[in-house]
Predicted model as a PDB file, atoms N, CA, C, CB and O in Angstrom, pLDDT in the B-factor column:
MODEL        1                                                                  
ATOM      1  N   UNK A   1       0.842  -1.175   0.000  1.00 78.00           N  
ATOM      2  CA  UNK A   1       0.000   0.000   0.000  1.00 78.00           C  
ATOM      3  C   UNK A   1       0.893   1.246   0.000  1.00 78.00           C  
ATOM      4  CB  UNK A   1      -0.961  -0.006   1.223  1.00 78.00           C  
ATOM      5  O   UNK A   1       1.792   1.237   0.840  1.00 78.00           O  
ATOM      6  N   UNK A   2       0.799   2.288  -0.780  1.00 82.00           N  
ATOM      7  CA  UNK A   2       1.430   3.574  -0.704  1.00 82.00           C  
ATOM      8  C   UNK A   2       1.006   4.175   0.279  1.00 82.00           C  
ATOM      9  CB  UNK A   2       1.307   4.359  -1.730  1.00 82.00           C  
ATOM     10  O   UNK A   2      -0.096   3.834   0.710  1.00 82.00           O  
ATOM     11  N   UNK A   3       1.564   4.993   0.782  1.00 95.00           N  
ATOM     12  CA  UNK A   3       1.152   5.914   1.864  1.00 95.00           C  
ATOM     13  C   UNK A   3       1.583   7.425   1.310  1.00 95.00           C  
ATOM     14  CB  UNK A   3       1.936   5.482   3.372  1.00 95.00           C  
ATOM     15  O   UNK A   3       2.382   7.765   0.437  1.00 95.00           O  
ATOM     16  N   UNK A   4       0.644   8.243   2.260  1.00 94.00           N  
ATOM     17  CA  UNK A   4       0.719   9.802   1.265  1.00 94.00           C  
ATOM     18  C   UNK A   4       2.151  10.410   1.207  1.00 94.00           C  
ATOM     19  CB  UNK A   4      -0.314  11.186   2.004  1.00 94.00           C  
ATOM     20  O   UNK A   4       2.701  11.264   0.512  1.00 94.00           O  
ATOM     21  N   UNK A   5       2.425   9.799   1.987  1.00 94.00           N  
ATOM     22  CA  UNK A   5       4.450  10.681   2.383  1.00 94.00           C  
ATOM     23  C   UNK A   5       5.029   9.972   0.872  1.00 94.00           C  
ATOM     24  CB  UNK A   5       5.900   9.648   4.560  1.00 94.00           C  
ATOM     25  O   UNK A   5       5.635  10.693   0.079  1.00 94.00           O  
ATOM     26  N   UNK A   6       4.803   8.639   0.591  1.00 92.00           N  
ATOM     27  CA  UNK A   6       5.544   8.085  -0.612  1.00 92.00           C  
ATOM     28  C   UNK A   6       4.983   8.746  -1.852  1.00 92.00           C  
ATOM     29  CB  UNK A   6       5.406   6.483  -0.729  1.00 92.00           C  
ATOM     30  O   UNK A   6       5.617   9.004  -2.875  1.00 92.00           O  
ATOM     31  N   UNK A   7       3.547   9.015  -1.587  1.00 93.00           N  
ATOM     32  CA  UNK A   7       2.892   9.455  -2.768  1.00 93.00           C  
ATOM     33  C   UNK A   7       3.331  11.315  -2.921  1.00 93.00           C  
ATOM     34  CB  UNK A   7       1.042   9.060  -2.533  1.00 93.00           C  
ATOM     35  O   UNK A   7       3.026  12.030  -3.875  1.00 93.00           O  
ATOM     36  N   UNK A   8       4.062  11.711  -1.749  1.00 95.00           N  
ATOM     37  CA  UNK A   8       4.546  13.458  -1.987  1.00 95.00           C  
ATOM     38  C   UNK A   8       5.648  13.170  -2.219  1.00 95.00           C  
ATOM     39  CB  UNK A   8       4.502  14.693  -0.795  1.00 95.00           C  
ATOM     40  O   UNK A   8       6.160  14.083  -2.866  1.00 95.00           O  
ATOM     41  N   UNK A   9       6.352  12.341  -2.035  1.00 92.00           N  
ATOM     42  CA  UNK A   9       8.226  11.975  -1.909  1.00 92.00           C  
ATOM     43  C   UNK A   9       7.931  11.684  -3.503  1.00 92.00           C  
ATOM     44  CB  UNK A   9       9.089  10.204  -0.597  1.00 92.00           C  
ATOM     45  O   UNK A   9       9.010  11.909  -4.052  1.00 92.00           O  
ATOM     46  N   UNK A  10       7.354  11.447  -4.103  1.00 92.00           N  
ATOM     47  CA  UNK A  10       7.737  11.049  -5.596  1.00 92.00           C  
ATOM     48  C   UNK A  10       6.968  11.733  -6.531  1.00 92.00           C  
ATOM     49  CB  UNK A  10       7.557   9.576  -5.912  1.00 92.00           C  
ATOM     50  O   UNK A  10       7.075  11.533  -7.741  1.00 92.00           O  
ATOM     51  N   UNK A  11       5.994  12.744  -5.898  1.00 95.00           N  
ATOM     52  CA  UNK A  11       5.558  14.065  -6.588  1.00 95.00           C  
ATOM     53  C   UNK A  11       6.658  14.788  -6.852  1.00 95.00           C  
ATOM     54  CB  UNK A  11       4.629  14.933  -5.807  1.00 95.00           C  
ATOM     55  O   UNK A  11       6.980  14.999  -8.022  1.00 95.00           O  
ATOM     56  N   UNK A  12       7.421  15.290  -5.755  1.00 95.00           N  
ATOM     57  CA  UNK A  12       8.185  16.320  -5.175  1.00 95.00           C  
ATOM     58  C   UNK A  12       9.910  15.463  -5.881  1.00 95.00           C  
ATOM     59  CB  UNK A  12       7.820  16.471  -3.049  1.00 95.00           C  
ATOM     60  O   UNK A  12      10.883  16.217  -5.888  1.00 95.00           O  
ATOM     61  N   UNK A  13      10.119  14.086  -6.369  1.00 93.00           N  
ATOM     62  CA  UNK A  13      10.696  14.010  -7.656  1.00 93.00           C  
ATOM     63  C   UNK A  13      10.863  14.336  -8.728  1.00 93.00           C  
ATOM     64  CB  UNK A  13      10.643  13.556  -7.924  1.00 93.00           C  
ATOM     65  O   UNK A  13      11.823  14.918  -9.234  1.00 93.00           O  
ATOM     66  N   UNK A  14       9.474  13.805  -9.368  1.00 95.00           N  
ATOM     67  CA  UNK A  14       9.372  13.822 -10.549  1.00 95.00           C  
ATOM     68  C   UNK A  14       9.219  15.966 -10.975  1.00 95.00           C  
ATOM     69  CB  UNK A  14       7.928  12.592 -10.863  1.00 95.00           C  
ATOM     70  O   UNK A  14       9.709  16.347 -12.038  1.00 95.00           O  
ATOM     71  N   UNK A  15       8.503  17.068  -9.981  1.00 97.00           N  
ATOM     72  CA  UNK A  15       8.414  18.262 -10.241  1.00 97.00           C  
ATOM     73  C   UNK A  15      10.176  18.424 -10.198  1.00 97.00           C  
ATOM     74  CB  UNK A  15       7.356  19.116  -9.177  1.00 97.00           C  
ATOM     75  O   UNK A  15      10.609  18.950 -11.223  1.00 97.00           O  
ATOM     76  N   UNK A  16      11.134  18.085  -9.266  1.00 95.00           N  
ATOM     77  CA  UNK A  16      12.631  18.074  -9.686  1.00 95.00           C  
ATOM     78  C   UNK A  16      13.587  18.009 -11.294  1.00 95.00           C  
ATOM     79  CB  UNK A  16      12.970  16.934  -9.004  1.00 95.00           C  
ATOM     80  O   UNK A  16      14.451  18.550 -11.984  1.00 95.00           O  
ATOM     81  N   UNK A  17      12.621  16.894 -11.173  1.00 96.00           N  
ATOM     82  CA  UNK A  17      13.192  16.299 -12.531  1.00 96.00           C  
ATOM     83  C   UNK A  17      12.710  17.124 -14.045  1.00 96.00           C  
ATOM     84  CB  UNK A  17      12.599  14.628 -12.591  1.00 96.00           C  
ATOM     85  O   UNK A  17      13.431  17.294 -15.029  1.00 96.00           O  
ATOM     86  N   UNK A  18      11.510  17.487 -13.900  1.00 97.00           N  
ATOM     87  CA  UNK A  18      10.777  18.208 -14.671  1.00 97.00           C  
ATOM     88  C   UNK A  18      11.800  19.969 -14.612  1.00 97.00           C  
ATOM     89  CB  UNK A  18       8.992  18.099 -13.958  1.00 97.00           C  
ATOM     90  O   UNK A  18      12.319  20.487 -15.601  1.00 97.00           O  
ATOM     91  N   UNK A  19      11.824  20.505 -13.264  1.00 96.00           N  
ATOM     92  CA  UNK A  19      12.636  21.435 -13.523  1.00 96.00           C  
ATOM     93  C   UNK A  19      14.030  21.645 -13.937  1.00 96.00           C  
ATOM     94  CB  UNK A  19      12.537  21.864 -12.789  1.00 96.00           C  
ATOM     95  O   UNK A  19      14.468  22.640 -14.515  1.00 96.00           O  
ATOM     96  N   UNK A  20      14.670  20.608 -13.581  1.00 95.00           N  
ATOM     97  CA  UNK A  20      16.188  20.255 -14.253  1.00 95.00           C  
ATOM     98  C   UNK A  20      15.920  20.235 -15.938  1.00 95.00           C  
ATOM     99  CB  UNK A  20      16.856  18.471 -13.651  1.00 95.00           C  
ATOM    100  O   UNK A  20      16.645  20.783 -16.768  1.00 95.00           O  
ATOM    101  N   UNK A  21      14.933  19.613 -16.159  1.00 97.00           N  
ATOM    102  CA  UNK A  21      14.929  19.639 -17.324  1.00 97.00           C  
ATOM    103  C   UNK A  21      14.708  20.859 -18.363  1.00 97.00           C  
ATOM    104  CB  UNK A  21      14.233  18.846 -17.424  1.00 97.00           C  
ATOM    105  O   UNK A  21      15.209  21.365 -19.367  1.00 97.00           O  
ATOM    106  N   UNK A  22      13.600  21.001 -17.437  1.00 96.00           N  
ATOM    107  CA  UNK A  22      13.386  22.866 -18.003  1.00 96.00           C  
ATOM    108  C   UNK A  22      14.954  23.997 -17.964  1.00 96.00           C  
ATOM    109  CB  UNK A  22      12.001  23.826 -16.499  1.00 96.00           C  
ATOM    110  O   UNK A  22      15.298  24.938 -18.680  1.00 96.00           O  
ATOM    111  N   UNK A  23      15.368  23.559 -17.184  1.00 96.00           N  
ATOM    112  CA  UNK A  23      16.567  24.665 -16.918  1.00 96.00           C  
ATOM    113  C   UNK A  23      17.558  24.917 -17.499  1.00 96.00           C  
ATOM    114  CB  UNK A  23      17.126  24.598 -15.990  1.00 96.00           C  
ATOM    115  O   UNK A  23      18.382  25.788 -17.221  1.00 96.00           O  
ATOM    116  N   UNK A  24      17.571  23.654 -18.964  1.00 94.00           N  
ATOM    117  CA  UNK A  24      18.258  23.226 -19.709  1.00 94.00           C  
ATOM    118  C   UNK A  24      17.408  23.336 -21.476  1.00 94.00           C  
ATOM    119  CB  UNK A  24      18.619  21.845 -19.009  1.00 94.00           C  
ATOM    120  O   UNK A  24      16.954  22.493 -22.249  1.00 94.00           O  
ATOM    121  N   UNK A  25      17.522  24.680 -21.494  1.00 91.00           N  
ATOM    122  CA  UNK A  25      16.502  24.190 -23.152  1.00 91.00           C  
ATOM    123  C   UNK A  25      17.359  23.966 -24.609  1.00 91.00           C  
ATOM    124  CB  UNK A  25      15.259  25.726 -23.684  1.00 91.00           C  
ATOM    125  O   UNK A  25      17.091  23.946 -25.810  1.00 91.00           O  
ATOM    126  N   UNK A  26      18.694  23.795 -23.644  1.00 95.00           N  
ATOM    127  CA  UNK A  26      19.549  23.269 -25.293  1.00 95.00           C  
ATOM    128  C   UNK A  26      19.367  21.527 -25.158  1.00 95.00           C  
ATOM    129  CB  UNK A  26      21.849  23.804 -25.379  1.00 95.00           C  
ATOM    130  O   UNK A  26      19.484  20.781 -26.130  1.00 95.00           O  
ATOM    131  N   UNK A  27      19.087  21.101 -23.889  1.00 96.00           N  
ATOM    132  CA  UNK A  27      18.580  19.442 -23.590  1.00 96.00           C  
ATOM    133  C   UNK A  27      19.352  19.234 -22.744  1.00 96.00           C  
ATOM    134  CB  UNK A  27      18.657  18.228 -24.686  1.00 96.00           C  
ATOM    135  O   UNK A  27      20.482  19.714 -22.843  1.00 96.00           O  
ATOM    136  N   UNK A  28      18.934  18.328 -21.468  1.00 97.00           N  
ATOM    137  CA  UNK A  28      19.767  17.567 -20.638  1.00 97.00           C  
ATOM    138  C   UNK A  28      20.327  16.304 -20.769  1.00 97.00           C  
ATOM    139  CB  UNK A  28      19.269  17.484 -19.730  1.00 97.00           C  
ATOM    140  O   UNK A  28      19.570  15.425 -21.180  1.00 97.00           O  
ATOM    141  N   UNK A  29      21.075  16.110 -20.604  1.00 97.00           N  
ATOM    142  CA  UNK A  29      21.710  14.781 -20.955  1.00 97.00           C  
ATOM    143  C   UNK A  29      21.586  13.574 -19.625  1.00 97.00           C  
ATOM    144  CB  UNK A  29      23.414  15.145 -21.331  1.00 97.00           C  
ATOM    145  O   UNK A  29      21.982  13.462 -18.464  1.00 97.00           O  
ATOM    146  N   UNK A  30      21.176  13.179 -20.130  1.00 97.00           N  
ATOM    147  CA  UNK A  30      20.092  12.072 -19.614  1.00 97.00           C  
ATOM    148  C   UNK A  30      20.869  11.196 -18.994  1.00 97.00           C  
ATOM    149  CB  UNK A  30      19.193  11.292 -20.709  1.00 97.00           C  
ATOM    150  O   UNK A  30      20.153  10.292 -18.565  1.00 97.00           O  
ATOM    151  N   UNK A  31      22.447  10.952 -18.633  1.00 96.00           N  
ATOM    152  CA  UNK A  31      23.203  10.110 -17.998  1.00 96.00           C  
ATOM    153  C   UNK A  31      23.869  11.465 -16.948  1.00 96.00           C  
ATOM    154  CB  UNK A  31      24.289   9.117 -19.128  1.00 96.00           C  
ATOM    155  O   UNK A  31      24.465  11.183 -15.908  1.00 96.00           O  
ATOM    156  N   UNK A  32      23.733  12.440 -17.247  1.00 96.00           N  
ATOM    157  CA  UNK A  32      24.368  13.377 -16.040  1.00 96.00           C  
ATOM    158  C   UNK A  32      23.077  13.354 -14.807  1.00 96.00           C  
ATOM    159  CB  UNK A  32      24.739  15.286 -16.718  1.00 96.00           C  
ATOM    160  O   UNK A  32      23.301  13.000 -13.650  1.00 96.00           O  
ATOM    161  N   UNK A  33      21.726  13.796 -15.298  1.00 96.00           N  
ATOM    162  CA  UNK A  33      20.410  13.436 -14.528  1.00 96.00           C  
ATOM    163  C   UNK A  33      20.756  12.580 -13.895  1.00 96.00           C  
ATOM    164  CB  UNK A  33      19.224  13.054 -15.163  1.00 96.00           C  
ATOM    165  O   UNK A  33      21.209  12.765 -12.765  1.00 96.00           O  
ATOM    166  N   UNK A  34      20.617  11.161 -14.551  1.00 97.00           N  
ATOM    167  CA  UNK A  34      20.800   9.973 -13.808  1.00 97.00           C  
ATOM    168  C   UNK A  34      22.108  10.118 -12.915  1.00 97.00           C  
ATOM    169  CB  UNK A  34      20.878   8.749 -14.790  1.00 97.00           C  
ATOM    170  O   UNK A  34      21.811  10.513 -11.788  1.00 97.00           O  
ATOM    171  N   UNK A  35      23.016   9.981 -13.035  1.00 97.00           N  
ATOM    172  CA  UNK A  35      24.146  10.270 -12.202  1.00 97.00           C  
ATOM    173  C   UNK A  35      23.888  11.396 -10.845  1.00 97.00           C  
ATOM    174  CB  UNK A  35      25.245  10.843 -13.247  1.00 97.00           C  
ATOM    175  O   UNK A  35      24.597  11.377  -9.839  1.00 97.00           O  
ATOM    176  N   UNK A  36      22.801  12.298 -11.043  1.00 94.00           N  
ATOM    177  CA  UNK A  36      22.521  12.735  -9.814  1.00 94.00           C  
ATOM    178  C   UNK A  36      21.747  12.481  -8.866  1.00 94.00           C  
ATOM    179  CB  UNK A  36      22.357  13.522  -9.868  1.00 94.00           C  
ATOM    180  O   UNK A  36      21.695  12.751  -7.666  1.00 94.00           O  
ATOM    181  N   UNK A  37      20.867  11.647  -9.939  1.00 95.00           N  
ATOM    182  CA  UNK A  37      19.897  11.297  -9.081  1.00 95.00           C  
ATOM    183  C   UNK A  37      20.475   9.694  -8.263  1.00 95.00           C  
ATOM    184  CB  UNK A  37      18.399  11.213 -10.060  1.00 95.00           C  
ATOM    185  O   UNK A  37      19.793   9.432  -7.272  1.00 95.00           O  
ATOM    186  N   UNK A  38      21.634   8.628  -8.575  1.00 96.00           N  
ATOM    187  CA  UNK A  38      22.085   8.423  -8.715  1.00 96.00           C  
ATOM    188  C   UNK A  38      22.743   8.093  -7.007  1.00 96.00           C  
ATOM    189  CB  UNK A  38      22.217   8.987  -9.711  1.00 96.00           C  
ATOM    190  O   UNK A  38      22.841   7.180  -6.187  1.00 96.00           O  
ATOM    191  N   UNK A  39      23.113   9.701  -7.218  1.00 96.00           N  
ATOM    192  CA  UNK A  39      24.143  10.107  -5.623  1.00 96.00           C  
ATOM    193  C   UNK A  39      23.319  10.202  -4.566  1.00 96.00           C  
ATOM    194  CB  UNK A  39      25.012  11.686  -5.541  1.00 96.00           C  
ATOM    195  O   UNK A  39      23.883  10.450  -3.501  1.00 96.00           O  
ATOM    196  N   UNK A  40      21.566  10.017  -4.533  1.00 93.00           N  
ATOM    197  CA  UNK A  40      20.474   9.956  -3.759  1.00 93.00           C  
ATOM    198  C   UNK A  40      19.957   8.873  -3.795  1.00 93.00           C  
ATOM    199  CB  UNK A  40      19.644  10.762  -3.969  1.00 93.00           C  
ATOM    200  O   UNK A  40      18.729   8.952  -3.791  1.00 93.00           O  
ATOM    201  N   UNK A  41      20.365   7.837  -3.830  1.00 95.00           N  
ATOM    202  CA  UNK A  41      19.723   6.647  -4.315  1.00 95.00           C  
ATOM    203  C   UNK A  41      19.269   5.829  -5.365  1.00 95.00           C  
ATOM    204  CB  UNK A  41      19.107   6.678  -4.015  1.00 95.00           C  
ATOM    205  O   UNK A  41      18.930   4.658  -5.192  1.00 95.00           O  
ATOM    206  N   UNK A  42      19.250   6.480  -6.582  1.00 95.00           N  
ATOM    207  CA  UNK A  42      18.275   5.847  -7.252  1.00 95.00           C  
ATOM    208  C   UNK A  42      19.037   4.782  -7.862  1.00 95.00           C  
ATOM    209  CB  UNK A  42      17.500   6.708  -8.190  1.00 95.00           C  
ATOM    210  O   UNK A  42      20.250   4.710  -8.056  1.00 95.00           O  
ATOM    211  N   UNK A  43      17.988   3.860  -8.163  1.00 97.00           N  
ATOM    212  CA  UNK A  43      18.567   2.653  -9.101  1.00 97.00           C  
ATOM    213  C   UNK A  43      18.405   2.955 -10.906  1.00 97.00           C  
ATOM    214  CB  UNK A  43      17.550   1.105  -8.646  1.00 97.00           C  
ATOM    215  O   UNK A  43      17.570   3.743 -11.352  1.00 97.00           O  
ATOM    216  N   UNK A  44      18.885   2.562 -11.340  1.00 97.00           N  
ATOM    217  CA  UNK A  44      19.084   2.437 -13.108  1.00 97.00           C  
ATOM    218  C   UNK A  44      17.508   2.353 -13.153  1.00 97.00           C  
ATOM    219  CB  UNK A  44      20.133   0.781 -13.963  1.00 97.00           C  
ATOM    220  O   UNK A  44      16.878   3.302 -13.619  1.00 97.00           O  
ATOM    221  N   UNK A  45      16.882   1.264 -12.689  1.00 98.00           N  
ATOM    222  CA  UNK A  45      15.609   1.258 -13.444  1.00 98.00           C  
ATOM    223  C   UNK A  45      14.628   1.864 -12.796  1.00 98.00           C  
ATOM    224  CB  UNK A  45      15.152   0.014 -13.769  1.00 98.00           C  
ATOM    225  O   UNK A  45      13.525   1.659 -13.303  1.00 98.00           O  
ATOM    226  N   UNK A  46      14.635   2.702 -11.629  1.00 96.00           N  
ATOM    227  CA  UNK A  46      13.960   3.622 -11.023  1.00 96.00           C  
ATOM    228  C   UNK A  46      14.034   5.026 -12.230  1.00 96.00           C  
ATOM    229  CB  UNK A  46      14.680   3.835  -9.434  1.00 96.00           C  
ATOM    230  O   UNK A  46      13.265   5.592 -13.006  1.00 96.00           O  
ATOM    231  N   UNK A  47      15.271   5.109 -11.855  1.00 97.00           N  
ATOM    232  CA  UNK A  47      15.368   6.258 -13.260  1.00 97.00           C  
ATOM    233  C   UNK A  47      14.877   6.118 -14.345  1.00 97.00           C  
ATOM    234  CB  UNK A  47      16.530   6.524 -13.793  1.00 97.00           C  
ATOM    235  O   UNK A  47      14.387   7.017 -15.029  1.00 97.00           O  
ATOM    236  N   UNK A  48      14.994   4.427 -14.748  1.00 97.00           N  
ATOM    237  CA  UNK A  48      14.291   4.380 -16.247  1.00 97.00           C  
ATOM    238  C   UNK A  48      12.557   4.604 -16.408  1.00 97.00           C  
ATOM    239  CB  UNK A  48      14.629   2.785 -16.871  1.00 97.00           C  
ATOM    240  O   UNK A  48      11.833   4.887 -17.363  1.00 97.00           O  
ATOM    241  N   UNK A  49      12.290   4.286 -14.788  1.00 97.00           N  
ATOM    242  CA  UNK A  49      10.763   4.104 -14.676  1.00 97.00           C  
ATOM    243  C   UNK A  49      10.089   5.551 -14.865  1.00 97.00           C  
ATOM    244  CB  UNK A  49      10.333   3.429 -13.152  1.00 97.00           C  
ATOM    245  O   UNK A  49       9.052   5.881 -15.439  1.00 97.00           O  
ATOM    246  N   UNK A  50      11.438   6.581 -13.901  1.00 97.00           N  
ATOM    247  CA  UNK A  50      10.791   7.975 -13.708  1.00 97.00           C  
ATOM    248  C   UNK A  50      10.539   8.852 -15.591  1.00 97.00           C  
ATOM    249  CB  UNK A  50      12.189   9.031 -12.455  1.00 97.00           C  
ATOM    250  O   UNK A  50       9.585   9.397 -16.145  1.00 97.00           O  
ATOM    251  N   UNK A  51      11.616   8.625 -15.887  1.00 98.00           N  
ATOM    252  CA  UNK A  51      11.661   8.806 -17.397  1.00 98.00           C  
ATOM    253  C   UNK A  51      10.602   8.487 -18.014  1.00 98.00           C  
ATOM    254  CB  UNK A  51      12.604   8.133 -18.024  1.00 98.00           C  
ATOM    255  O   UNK A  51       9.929   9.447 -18.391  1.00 98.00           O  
ATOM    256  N   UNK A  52      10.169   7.353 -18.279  1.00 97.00           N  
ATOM    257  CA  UNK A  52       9.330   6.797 -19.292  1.00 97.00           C  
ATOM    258  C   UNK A  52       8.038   7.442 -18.530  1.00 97.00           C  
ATOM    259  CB  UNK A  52       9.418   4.997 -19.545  1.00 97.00           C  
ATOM    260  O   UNK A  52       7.236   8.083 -19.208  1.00 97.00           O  
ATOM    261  N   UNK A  53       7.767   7.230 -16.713  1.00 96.00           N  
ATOM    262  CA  UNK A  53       6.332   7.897 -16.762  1.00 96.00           C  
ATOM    263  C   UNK A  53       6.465   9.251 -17.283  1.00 96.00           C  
ATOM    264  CB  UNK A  53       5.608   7.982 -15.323  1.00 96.00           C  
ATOM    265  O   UNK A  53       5.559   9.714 -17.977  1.00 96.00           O  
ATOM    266  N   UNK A  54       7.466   9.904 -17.026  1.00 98.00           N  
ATOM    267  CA  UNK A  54       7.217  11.722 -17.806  1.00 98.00           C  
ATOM    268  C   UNK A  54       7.444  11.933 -18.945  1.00 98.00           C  
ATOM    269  CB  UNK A  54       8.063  12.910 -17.362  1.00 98.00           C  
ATOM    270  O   UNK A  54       7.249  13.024 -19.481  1.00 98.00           O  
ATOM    271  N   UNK A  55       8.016  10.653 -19.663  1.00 98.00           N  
ATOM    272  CA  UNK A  55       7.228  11.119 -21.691  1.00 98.00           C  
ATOM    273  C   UNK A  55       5.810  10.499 -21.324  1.00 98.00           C  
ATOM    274  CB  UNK A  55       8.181   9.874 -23.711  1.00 98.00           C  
ATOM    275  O   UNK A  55       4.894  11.312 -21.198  1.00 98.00           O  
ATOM    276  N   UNK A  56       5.620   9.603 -21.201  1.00 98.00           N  
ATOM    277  CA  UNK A  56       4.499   9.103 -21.510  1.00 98.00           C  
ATOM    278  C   UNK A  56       2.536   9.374 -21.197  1.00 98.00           C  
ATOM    279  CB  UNK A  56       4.967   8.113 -21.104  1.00 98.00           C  
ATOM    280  O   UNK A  56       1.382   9.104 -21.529  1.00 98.00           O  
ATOM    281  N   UNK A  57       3.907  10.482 -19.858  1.00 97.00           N  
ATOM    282  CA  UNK A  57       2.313  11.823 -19.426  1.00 97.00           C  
ATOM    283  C   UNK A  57       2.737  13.143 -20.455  1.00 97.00           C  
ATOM    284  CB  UNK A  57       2.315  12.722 -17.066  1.00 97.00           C  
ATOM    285  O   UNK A  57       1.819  13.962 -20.419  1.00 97.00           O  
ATOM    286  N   UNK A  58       3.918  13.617 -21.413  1.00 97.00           N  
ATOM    287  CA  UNK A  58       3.913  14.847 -21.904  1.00 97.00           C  
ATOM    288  C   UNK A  58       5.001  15.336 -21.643  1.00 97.00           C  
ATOM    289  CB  UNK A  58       2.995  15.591 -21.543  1.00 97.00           C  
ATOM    290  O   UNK A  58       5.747  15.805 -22.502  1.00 97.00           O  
ATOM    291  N   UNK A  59       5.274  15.296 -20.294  1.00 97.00           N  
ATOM    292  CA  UNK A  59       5.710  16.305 -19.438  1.00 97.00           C  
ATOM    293  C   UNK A  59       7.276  16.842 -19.752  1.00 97.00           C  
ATOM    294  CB  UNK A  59       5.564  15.727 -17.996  1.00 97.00           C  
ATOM    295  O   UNK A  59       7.821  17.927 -19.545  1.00 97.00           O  
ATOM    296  N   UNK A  60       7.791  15.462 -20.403  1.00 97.00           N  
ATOM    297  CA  UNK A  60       9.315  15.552 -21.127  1.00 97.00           C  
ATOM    298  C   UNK A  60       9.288  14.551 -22.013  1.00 97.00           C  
ATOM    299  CB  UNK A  60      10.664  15.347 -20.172  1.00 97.00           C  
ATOM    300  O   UNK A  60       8.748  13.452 -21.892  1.00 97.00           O  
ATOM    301  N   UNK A  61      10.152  15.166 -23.281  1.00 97.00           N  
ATOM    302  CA  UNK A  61      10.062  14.042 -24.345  1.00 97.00           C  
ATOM    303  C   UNK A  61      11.783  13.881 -24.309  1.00 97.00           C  
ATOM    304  CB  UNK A  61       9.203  14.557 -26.105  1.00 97.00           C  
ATOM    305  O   UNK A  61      12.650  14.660 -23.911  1.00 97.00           O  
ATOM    306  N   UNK A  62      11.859  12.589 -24.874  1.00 97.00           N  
ATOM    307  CA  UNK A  62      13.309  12.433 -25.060  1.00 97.00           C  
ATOM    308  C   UNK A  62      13.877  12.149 -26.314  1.00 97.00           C  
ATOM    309  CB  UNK A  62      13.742  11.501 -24.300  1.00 97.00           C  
ATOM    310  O   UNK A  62      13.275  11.269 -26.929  1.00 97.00           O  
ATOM    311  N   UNK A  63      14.931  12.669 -26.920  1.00 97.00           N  
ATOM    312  CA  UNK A  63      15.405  13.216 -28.239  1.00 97.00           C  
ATOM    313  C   UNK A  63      16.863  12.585 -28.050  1.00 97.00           C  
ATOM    314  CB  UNK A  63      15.312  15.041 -28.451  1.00 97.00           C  
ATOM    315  O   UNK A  63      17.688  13.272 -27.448  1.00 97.00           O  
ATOM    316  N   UNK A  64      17.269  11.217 -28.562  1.00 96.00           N  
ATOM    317  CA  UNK A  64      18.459  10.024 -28.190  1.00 96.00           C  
ATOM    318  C   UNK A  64      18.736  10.366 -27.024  1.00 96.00           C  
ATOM    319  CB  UNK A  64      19.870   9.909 -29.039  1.00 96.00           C  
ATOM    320  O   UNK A  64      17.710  10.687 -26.424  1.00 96.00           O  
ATOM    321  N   UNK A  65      19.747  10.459 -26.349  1.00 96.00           N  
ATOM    322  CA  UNK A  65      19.936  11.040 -24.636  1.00 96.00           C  
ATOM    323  C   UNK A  65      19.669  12.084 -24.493  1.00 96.00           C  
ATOM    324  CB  UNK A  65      21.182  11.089 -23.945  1.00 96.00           C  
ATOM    325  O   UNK A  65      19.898  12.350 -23.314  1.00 96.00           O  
ATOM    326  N   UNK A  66      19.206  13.114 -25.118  1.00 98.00           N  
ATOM    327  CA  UNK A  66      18.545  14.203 -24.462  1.00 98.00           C  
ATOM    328  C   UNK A  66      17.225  14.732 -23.883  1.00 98.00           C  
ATOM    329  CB  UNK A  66      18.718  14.817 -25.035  1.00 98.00           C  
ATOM    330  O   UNK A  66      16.527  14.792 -24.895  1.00 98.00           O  
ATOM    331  N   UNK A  67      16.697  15.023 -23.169  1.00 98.00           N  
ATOM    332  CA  UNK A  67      15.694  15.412 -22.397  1.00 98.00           C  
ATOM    333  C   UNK A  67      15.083  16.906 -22.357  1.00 98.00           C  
ATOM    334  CB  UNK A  67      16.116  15.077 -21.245  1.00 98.00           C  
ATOM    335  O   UNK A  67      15.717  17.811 -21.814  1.00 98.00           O  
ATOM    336  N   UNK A  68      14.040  17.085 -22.853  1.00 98.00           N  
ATOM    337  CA  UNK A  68      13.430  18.224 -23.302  1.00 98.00           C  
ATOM    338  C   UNK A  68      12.608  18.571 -22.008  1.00 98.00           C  
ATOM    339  CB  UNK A  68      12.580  18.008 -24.679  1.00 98.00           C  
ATOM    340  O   UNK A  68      12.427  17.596 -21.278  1.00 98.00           O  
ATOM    341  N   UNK A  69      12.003  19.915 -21.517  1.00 94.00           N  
ATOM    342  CA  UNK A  69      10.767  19.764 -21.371  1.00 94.00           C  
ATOM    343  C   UNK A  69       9.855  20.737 -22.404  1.00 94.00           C  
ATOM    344  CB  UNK A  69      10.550  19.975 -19.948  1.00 94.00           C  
ATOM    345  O   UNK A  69       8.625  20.692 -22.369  1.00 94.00           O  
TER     346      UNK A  69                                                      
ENDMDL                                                                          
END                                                                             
């Protein structure tokens, strides 16, 4: 069962990730991201998971390793 702290802890990600991306409109490179996120825990396929849900809502598209928003 999720609980609301897991369900804000991975809001309060993915709006991270979304702004890194924004902050970057020549594209982020999608192994430096990972590598930071990386130094906080994350696993390879956590990252791959966070990725794919934010093309697949809009929110960032990805262009070979680069990351738009």
């Amino acid at each position: 069962m999720t609980t609301q702290d897991q369900i804000t802890a991975m809001k309060t990600i993915l709006d991270a990730v979304i702004d890194a991306v924004k902050a970057s409109p020549m594209g982020t490179p999608e192994g430096s991201l990972y590598a930071l996120l990386m130094t906080q825990g994350c696993s390879l396929n956590q990252f791959q998971a966070i990725i794919s849900a934010l093309c697949t809502a809009r929110k960032i598209r990805k262009e070979g390793h680069l990351l738009f928003a």
